[in-house]
C-alpha positions in Angstrom: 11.4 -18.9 150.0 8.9 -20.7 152.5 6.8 -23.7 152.0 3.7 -23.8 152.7 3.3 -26.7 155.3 -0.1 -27.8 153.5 1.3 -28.2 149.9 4.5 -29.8 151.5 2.2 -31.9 152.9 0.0 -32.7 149.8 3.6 -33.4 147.5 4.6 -35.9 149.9 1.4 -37.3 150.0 1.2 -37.9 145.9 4.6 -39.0 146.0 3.6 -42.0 148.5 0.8 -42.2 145.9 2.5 -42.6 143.0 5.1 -45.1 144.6 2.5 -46.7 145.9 1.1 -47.9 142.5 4.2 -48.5 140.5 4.8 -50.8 143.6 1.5 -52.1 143.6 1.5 -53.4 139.9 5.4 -54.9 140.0 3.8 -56.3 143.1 0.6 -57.5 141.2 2.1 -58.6 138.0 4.9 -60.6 140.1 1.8 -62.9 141.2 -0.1 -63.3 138.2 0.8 -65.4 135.2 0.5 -63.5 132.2 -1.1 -65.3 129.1 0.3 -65.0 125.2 -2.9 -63.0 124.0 -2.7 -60.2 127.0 1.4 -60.2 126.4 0.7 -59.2 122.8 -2.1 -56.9 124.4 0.5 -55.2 126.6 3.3 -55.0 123.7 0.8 -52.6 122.1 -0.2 -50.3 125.1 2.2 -47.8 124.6 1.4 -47.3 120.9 -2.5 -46.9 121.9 -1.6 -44.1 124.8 0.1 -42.1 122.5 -2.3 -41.9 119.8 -4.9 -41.3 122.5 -2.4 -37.9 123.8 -1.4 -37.1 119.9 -5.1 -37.8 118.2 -6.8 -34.8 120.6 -4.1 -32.4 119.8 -3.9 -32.8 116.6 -7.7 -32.7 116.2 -7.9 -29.2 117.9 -4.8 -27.6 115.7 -6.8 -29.0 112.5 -4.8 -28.6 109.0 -1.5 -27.6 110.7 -1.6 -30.9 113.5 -2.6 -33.6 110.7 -0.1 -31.9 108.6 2.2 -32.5 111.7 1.3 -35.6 112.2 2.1 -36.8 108.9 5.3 -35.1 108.3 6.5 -37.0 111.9 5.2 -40.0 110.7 7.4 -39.7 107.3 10.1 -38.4 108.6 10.3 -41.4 111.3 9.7 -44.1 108.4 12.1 -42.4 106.5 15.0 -41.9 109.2 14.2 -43.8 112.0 15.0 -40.6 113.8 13.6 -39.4 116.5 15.0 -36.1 116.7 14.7 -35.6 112.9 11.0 -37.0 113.7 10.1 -34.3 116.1 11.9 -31.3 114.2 9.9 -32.1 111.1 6.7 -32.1 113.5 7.8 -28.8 115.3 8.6 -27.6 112.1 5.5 -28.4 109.6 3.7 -26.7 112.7 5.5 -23.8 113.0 5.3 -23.2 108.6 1.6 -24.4 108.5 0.9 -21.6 111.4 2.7 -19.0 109.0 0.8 -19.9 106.0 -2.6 -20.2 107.1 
């Protein structure tokens, strides 16, 4: 197996990239004091980019992704599983492909 020199070149280059950034914002944040309101802010962020990857998808598979949706959302309320979470997702899916 050979490497292309350019796409060696190009992986290495997005790694320096992406270092670059994470770096950049410990960096950042290490120099800026961070007030109460943009601390709660932040302690919601990862809730709002997951709906913003989930809401899409579940929007273009219609009935059987807001089906999905719900039954993971259950499931993790009722568990506080994440593995039994994502079965009953995979698996509401999986049956609401079957029956319509």
């Amino acid at each position: 197996m050979t490497i292309h020199p350019a796409a060696l070149l190009a992986i290495l280059l997005m790694a320096i990239v992406t270092y670059g950034c994470r770096a950049g914002g410990y960096w950042l944040m290490g120099r800026v004091t961070i007030s109460p309101r943009i601390e709660i802010g932040l302690t919601y962020l990862p809730g709002a980019v997951l709906i913003s990857l989930v809401a899409p998808a579940m929007a273009e598979e219609g009935i059987p992704g807001v089906c999905a949706v719900a039954a993971t959302a259950l499931a993790m309320r009722l568990t506080n599983s994440l593995l039994v979470a994502m079965v009953a997702g995979v698996g509401t899916v999986w049956l609401m492909r079957q029956l319509i």
